[in-house]
PyMOL Python script that loads the backbone (N, CA, C, O; Angstrom):
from pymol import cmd

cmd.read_pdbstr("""\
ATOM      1  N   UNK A   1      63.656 -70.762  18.983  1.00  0.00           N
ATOM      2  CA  UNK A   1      63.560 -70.234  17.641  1.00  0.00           C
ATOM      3  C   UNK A   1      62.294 -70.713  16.942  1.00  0.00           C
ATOM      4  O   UNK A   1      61.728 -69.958  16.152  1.00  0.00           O
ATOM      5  N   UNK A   2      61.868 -71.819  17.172  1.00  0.00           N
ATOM      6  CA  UNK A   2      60.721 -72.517  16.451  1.00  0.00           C
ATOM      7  C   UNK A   2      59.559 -71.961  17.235  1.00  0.00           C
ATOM      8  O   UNK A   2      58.680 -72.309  16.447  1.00  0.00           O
ATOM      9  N   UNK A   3      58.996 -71.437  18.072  1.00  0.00           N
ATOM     10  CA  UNK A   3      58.604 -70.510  18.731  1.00  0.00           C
ATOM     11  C   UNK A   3      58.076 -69.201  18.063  1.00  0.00           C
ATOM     12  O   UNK A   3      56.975 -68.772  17.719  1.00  0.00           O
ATOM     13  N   UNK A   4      59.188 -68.826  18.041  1.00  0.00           N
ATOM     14  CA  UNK A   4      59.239 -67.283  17.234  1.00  0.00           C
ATOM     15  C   UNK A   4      58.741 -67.532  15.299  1.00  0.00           C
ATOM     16  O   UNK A   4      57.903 -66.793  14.781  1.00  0.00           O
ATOM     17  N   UNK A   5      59.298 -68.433  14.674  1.00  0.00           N
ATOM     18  CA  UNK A   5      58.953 -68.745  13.440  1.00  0.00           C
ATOM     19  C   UNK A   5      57.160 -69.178  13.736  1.00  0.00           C
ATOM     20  O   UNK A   5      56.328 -68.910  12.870  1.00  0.00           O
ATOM     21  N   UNK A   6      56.924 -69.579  14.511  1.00  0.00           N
ATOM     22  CA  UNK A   6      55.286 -69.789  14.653  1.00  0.00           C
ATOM     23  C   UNK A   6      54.811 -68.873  14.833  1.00  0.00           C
ATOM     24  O   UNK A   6      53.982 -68.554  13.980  1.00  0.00           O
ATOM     25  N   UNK A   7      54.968 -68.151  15.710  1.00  0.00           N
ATOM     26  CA  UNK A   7      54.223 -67.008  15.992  1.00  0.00           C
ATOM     27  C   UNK A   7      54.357 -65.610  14.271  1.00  0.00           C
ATOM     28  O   UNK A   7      53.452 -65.117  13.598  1.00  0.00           O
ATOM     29  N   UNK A   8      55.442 -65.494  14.204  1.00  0.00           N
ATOM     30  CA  UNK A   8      55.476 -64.873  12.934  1.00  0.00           C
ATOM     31  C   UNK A   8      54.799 -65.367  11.934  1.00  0.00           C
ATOM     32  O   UNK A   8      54.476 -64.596  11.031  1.00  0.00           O
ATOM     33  N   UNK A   9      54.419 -66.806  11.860  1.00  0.00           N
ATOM     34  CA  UNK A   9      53.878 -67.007  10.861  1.00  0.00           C
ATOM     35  C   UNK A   9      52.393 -67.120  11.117  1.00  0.00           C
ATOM     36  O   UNK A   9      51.820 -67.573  10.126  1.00  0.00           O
ATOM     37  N   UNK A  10      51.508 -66.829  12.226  1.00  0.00           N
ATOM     38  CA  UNK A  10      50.704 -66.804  12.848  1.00  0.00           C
ATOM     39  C   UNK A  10      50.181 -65.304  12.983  1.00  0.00           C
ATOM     40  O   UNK A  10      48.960 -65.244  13.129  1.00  0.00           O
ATOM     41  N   UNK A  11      50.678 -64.389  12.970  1.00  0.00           N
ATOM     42  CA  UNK A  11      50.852 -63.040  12.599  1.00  0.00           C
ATOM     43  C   UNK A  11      50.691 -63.119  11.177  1.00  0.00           C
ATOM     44  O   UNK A  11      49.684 -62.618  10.676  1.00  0.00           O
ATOM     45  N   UNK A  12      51.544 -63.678  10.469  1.00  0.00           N
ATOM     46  CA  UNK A  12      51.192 -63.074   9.169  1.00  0.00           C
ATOM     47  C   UNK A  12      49.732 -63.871   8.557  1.00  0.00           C
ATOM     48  O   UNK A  12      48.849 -63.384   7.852  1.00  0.00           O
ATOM     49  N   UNK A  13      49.827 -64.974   8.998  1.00  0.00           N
ATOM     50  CA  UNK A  13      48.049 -65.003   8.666  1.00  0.00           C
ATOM     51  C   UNK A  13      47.364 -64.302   9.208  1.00  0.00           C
ATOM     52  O   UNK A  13      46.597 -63.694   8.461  1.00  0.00           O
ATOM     53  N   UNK A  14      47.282 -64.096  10.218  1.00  0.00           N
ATOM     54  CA  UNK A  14      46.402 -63.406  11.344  1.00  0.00           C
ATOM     55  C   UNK A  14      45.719 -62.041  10.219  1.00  0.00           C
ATOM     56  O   UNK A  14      44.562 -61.668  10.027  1.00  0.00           O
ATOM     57  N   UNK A  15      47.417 -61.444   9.490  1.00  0.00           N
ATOM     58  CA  UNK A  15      47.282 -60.176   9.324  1.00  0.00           C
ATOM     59  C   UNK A  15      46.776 -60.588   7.869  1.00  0.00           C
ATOM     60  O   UNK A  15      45.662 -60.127   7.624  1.00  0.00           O
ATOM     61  N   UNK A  16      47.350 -61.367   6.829  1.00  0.00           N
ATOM     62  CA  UNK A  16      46.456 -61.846   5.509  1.00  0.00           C
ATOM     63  C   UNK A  16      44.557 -61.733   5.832  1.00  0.00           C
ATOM     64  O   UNK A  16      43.744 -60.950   5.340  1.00  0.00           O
ATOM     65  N   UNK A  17      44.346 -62.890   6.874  1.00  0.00           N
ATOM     66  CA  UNK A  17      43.269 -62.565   7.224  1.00  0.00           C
ATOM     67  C   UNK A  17      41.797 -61.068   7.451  1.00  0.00           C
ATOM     68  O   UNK A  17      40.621 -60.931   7.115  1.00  0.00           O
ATOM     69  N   UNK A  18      42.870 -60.236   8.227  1.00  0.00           N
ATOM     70  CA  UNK A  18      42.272 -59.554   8.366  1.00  0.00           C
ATOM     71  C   UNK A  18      42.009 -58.288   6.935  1.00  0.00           C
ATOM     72  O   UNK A  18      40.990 -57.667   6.635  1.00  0.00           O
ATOM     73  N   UNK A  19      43.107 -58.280   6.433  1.00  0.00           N
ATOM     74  CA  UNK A  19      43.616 -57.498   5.003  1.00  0.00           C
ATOM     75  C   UNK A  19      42.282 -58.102   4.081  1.00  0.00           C
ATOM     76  O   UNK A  19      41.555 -57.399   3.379  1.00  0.00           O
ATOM     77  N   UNK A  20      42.183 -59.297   4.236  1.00  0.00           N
ATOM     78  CA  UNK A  20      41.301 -60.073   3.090  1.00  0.00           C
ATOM     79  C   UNK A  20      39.595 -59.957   3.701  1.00  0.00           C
ATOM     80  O   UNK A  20      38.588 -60.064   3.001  1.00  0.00           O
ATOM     81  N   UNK A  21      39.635 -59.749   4.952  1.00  0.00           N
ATOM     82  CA  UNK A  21      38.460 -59.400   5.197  1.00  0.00           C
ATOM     83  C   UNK A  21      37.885 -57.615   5.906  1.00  0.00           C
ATOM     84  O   UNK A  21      36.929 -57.109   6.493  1.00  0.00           O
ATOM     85  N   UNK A  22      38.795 -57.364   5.524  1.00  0.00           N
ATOM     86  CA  UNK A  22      38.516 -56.120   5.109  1.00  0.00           C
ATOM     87  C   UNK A  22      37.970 -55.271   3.759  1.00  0.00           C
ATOM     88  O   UNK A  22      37.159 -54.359   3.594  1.00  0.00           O
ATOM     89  N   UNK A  23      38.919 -56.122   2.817  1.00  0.00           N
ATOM     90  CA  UNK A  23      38.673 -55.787   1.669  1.00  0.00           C
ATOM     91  C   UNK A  23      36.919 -56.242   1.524  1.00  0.00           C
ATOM     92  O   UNK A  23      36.107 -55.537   0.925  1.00  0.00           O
ATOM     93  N   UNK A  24      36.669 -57.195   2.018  1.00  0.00           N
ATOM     94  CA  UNK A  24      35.499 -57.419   1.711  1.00  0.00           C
ATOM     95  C   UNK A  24      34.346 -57.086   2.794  1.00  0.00           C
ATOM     96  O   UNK A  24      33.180 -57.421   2.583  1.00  0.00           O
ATOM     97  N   UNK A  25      34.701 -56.477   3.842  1.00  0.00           N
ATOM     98  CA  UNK A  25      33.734 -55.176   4.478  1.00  0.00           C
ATOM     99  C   UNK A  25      33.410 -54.242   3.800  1.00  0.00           C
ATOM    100  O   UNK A  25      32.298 -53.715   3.779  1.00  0.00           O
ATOM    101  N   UNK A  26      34.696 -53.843   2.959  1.00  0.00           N
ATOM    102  CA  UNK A  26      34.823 -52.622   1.918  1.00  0.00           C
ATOM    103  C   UNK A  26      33.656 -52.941   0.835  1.00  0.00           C
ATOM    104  O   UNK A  26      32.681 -52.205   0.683  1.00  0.00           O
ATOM    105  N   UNK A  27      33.833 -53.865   0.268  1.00  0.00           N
ATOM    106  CA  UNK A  27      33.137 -54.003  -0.857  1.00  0.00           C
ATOM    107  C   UNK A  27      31.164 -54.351  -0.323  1.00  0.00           C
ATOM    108  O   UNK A  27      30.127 -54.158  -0.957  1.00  0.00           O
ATOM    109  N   UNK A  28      31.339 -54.748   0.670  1.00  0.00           N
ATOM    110  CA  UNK A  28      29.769 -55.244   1.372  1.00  0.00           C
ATOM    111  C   UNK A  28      29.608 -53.849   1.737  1.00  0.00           C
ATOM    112  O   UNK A  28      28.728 -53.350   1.036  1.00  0.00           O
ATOM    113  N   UNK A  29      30.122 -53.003   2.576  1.00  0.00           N
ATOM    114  CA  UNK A  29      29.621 -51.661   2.836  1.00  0.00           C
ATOM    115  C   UNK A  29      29.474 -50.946   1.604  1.00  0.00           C
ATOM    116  O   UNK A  29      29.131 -49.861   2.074  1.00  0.00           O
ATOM    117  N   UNK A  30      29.487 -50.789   0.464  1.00  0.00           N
ATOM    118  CA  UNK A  30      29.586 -49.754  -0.769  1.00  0.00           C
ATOM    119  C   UNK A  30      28.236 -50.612  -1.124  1.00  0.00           C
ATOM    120  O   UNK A  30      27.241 -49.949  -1.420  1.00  0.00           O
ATOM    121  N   UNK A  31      28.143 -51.881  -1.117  1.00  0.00           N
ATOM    122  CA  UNK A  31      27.009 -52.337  -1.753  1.00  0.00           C
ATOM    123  C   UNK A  31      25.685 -52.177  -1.042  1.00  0.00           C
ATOM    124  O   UNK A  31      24.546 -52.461  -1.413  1.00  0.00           O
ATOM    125  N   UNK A  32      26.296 -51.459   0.475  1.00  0.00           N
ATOM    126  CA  UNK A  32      25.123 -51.285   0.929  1.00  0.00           C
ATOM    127  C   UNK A  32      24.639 -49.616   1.046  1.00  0.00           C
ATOM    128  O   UNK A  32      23.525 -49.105   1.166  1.00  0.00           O
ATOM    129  N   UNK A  33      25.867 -49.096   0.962  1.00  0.00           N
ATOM    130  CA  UNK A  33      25.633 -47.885   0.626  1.00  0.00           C
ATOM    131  C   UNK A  33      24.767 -47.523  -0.910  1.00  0.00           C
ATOM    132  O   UNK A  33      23.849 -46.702  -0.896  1.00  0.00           O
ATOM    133  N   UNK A  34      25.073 -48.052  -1.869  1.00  0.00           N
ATOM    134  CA  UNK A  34      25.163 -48.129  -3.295  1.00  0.00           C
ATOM    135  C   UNK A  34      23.097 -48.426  -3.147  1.00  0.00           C
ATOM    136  O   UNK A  34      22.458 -47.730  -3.937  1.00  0.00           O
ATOM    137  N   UNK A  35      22.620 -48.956  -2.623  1.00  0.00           N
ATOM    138  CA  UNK A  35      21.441 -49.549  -2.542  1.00  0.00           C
ATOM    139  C   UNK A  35      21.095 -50.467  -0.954  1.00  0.00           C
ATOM    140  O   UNK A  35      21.331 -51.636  -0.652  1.00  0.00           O
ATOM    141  N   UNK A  36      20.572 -49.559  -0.326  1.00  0.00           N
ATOM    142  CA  UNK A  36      19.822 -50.181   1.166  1.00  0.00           C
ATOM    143  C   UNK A  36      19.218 -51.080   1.668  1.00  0.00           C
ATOM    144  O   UNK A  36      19.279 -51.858   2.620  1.00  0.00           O
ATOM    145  N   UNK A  37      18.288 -50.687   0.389  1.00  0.00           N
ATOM    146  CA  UNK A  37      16.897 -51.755   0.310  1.00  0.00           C
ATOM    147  C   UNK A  37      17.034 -52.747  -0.960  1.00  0.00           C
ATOM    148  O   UNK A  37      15.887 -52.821  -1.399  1.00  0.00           O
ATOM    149  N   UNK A  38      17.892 -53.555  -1.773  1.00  0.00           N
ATOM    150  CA  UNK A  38      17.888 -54.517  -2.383  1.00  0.00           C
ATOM    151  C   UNK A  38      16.525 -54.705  -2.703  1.00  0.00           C
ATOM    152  O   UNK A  38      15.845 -54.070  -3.509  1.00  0.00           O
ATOM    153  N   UNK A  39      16.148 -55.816  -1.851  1.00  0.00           N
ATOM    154  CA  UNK A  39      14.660 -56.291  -2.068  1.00  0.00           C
ATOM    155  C   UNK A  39      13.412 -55.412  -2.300  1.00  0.00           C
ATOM    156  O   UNK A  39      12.420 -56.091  -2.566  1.00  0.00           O
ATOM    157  N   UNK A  40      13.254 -54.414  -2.276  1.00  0.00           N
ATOM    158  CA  UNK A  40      12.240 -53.480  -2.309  1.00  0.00           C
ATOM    159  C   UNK A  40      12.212 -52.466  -3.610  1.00  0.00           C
ATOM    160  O   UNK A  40      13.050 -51.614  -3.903  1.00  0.00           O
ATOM    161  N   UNK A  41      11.073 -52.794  -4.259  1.00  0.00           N
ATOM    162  CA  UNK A  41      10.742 -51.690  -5.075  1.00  0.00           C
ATOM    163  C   UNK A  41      10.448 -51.014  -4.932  1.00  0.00           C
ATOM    164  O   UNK A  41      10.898 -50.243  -5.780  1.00  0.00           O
ATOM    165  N   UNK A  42       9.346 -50.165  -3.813  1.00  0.00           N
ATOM    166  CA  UNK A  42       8.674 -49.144  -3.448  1.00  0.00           C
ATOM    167  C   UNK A  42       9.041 -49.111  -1.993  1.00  0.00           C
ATOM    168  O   UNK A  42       9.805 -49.944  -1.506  1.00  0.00           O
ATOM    169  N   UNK A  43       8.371 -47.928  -1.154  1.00  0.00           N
ATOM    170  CA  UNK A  43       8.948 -48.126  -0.140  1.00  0.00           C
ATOM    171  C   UNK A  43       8.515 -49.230   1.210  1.00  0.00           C
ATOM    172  O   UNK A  43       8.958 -49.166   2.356  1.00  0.00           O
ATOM    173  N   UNK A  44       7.579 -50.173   0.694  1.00  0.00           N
ATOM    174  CA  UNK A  44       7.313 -51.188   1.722  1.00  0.00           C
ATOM    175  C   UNK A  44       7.315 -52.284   0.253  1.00  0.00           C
ATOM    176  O   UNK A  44       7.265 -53.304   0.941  1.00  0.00           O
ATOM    177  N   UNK A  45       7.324 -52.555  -0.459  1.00  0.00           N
ATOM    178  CA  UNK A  45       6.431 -53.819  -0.997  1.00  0.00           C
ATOM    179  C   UNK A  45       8.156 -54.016  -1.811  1.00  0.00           C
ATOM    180  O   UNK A  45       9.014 -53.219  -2.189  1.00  0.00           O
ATOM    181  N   UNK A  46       8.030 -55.443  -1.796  1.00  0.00           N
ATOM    182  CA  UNK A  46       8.750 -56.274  -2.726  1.00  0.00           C
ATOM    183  C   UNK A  46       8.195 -56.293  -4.553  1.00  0.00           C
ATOM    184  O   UNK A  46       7.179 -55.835  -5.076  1.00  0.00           O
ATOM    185  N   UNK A  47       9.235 -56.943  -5.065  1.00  0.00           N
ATOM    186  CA  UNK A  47       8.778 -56.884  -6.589  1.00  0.00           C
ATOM    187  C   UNK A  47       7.821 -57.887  -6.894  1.00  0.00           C
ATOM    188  O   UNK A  47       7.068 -57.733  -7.856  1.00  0.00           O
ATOM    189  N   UNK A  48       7.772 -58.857  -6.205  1.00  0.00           N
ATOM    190  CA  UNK A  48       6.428 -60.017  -5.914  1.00  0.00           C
ATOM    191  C   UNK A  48       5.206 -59.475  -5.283  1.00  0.00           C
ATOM    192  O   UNK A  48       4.144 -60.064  -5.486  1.00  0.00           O
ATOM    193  N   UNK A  49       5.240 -58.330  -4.479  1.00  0.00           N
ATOM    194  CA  UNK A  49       4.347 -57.512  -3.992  1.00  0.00           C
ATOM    195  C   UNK A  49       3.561 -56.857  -4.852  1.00  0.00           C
ATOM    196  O   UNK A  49       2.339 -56.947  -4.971  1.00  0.00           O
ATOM    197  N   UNK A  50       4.489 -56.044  -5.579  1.00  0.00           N
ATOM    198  CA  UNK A  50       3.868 -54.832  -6.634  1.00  0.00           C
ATOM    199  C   UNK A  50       3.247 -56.067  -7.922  1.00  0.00           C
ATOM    200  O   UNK A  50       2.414 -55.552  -8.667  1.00  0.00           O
ATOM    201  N   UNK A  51       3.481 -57.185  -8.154  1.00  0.00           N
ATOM    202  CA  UNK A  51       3.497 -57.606  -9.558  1.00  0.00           C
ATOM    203  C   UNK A  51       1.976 -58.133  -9.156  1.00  0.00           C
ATOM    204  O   UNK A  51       1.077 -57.872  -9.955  1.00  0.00           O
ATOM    205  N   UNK A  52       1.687 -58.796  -8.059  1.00  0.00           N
ATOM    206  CA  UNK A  52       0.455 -59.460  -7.181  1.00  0.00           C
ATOM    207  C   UNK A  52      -0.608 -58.183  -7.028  1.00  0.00           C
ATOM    208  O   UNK A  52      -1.805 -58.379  -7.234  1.00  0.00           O
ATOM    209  N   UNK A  53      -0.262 -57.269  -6.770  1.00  0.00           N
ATOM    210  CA  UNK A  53      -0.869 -55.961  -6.826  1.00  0.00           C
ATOM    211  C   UNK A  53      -1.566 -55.677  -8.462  1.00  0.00           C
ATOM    212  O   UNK A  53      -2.726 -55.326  -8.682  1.00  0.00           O
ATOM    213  N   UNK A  54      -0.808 -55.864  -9.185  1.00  0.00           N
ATOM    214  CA  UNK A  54      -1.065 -55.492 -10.358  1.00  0.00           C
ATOM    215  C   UNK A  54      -1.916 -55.910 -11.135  1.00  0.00           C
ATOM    216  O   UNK A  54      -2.704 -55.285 -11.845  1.00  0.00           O
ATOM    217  N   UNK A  55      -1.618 -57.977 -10.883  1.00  0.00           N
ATOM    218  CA  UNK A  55      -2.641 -58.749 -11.243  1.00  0.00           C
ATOM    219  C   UNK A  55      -4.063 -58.025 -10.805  1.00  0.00           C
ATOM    220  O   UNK A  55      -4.981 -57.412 -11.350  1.00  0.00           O
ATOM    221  N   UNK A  56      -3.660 -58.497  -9.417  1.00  0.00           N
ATOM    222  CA  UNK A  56      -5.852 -57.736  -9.054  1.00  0.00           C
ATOM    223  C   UNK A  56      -5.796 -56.611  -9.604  1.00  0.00           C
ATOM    224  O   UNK A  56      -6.622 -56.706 -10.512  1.00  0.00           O
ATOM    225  N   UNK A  57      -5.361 -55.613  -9.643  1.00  0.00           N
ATOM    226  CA  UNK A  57      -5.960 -54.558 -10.133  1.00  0.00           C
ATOM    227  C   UNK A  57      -6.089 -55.265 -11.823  1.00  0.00           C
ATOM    228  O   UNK A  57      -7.268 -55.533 -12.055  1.00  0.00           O
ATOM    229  N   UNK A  58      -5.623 -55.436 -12.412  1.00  0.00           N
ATOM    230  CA  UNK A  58      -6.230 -55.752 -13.495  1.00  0.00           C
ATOM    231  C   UNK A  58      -7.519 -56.887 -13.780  1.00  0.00           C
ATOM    232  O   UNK A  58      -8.390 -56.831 -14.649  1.00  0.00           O
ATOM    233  N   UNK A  59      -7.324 -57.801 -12.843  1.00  0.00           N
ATOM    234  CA  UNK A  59      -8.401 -58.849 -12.507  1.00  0.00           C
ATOM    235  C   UNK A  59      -9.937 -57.877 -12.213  1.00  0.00           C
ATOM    236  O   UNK A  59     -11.029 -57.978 -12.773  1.00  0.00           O
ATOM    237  N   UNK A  60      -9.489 -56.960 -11.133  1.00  0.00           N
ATOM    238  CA  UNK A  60     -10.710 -55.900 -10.834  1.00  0.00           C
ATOM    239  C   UNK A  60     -11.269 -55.222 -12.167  1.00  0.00           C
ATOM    240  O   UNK A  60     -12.209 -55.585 -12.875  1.00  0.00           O
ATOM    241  N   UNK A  61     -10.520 -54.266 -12.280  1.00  0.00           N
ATOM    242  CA  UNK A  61     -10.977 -53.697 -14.000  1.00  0.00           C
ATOM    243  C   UNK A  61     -11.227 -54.694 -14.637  1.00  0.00           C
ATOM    244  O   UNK A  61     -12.268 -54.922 -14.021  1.00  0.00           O
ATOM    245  N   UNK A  62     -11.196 -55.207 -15.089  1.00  0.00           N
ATOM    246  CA  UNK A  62     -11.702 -56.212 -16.569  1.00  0.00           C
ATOM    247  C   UNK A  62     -13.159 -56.764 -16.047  1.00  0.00           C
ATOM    248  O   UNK A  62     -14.102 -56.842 -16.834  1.00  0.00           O
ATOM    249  N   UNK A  63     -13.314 -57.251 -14.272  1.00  0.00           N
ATOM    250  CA  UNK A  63     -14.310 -57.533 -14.195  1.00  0.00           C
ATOM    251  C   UNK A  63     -15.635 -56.587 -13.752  1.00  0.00           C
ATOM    252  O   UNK A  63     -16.830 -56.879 -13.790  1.00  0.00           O
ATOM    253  N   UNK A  64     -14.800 -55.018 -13.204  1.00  0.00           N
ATOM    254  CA  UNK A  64     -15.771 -54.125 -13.389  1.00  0.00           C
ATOM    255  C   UNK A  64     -16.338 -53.486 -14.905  1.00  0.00           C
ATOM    256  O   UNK A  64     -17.438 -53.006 -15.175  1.00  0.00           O
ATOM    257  N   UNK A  65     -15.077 -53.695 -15.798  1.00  0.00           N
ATOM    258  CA  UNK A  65     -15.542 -53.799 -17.590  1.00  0.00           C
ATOM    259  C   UNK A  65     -16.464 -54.507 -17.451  1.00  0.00           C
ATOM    260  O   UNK A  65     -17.431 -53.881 -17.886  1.00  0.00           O
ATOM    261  N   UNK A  66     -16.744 -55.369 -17.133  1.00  0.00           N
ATOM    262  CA  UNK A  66     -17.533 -56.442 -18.223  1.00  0.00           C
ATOM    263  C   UNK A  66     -18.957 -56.436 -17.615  1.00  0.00           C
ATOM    264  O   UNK A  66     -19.881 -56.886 -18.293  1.00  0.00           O
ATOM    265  N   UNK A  67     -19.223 -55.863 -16.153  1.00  0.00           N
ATOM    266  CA  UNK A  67     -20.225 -55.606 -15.314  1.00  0.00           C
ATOM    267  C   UNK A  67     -21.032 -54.447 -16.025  1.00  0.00           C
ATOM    268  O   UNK A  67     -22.195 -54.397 -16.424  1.00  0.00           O
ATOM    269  N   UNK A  68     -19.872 -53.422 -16.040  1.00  0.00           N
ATOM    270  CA  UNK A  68     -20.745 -52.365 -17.282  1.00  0.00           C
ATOM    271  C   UNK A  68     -20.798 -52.240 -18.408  1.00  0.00           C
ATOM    272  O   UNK A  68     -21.083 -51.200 -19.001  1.00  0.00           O
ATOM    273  N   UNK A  69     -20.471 -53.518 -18.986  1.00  0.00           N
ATOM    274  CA  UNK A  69     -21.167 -53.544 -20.398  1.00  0.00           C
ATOM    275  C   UNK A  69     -22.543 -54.107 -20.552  1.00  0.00           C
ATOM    276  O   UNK A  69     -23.335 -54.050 -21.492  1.00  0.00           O
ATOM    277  N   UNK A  70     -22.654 -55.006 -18.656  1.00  0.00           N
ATOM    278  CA  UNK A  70     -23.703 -55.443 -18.793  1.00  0.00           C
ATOM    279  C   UNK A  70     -25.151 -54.581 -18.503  1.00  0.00           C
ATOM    280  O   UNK A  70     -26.342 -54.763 -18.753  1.00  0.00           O
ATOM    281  N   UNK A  71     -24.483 -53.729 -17.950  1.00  0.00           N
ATOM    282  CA  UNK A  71     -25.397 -52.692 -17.492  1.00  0.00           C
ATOM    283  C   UNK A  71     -25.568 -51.676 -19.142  1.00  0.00           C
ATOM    284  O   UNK A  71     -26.562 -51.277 -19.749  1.00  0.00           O
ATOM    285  N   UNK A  72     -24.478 -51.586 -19.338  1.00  0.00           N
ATOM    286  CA  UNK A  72     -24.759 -50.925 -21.151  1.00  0.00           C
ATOM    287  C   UNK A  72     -25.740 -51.452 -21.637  1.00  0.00           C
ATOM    288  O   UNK A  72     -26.703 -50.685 -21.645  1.00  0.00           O
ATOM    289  N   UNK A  73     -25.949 -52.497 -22.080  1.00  0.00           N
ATOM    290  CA  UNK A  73     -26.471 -53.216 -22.906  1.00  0.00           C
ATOM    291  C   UNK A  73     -27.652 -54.162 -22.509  1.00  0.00           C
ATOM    292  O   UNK A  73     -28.230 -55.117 -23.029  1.00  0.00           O
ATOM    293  N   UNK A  74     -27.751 -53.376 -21.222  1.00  0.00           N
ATOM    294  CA  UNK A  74     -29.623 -54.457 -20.059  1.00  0.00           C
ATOM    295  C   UNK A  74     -29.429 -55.707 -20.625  1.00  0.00           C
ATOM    296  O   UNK A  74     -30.130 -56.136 -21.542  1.00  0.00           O
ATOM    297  N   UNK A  75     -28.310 -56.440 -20.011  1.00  0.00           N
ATOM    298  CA  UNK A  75     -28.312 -57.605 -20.203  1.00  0.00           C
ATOM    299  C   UNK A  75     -28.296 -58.285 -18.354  1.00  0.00           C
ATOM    300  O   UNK A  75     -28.606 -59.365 -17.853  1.00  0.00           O
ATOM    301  N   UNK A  76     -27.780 -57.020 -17.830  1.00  0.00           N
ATOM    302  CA  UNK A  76     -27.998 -57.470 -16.173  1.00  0.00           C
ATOM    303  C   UNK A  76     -29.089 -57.798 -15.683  1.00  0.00           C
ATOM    304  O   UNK A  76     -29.088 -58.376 -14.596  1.00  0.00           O
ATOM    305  N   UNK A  77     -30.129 -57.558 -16.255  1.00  0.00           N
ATOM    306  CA  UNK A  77     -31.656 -58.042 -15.406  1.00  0.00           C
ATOM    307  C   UNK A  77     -32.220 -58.402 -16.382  1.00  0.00           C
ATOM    308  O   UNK A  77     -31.866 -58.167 -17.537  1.00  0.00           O
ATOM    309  N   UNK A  78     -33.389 -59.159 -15.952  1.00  0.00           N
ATOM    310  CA  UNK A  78     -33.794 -60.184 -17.079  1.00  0.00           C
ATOM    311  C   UNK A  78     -35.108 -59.057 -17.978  1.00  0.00           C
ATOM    312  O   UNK A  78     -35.661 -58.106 -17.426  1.00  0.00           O
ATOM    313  N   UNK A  79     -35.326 -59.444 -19.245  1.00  0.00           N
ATOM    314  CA  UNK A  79     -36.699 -58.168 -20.022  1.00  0.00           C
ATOM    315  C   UNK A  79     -38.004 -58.208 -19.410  1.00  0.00           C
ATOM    316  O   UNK A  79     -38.415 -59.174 -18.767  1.00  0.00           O
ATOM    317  N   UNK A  80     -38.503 -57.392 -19.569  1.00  0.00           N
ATOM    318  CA  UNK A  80     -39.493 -56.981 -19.356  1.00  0.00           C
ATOM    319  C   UNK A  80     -40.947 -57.472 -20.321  1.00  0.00           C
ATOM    320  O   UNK A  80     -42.163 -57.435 -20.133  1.00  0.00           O
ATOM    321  N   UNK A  81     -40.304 -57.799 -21.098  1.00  0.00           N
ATOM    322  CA  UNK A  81     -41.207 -58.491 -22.268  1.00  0.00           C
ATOM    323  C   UNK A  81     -41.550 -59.914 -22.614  1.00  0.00           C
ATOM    324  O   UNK A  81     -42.042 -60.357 -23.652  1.00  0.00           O
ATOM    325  N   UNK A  82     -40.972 -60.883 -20.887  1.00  0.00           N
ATOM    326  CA  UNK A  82     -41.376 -62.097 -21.056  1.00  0.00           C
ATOM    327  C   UNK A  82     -42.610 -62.098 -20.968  1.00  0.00           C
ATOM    328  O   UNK A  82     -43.224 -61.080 -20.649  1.00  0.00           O
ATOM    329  N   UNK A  83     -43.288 -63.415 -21.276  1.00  0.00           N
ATOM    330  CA  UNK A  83     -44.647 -63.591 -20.652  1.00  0.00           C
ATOM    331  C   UNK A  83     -44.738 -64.072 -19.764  1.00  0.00           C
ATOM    332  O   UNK A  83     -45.897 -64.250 -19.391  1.00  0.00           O
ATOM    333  N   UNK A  84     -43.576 -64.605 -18.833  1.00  0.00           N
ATOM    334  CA  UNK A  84     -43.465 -65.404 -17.324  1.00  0.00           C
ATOM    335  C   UNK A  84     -43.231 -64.133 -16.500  1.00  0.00           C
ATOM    336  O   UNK A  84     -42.483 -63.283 -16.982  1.00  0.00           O
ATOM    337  N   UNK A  85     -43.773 -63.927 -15.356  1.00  0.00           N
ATOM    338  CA  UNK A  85     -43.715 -63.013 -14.188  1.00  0.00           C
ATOM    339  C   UNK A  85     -42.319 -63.188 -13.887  1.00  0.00           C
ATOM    340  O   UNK A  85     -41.633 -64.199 -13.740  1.00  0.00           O
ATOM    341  N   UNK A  86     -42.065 -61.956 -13.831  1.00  0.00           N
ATOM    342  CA  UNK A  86     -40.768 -61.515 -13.674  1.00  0.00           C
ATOM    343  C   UNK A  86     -40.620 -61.019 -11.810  1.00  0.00           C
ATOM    344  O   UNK A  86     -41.330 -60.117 -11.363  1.00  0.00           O
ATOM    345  N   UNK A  87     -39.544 -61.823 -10.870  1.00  0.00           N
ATOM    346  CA  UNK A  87     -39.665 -61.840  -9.642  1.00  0.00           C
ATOM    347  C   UNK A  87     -38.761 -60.549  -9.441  1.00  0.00           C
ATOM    348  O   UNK A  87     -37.640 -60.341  -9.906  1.00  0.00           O
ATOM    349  N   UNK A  88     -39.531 -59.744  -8.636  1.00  0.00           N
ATOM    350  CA  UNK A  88     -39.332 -58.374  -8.043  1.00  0.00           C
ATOM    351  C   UNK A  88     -38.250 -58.599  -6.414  1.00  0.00           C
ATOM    352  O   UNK A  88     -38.599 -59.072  -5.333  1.00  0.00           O
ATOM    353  N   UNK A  89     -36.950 -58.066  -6.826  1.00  0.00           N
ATOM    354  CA  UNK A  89     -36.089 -58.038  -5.720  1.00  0.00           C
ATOM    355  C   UNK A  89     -36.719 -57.785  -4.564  1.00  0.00           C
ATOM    356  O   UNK A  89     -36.081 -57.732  -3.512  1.00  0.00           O
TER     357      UNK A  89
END
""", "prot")
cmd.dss("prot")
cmd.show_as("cartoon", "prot")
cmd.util.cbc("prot")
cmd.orient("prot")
C-alpha cells in the first residue's frame, strides 16, 4: 500500500509539475510571438547601436558646420594681405 500512496503522490507532482510548466511555455511562447526580436530596434542594430549611430552623425554635422563656416567666412587659409610670404601648398 505504501507503494501505491508514493507513486500517486509522485504522479501528482509529476503532473502539478508539468501543468505549471506549461503554463509557462504558454506565456514564454506569446511573448515570443508578441515580439521576436526584443533587443532590436531596426532590423540588425540594437538600441545602443542606433543611439552610437546618432552621436556620430551628429558629431559629423556639427563638425562639417563649422568647416563651412570656415570656408564662409576665409578664415580656412591664412590672408593674402600679410607682409610675410605666404607658403604655397
Amino acid at each position: 500500500m505504501k507503494s501505491r500512496s508514493s507513486s500517486l503522490i509522485a504522479s501528482c507532482l509529476l503532473a502539478a509539475t508539468a501543468l505549471s510548466l506549461g503554463a509557462c511555455e504558454t506565456s514564454r511562447y506569446q511573448a515570443v510571438k508578441d515580439d521576436p526580436t526584443p533587443n532590436l530596434d531596426t532590423l540588425y542594430q540594437r538600441p545602443q547601436d542606433v543611439d552610437n549611430a546618432l552621436v556620430v552623425m551628429w558629431d559629423e554635422n556639427w563638425r562639417m558646420f563649422t568647416q563651412d563656416l570656415g570656408r564662409a567666412f576665409y578664415v580656412d587659409r591664412p590672408s593674402r594681405l600679410t607682409r610675410e610670404p605666404v607658403p604655397q601648398p
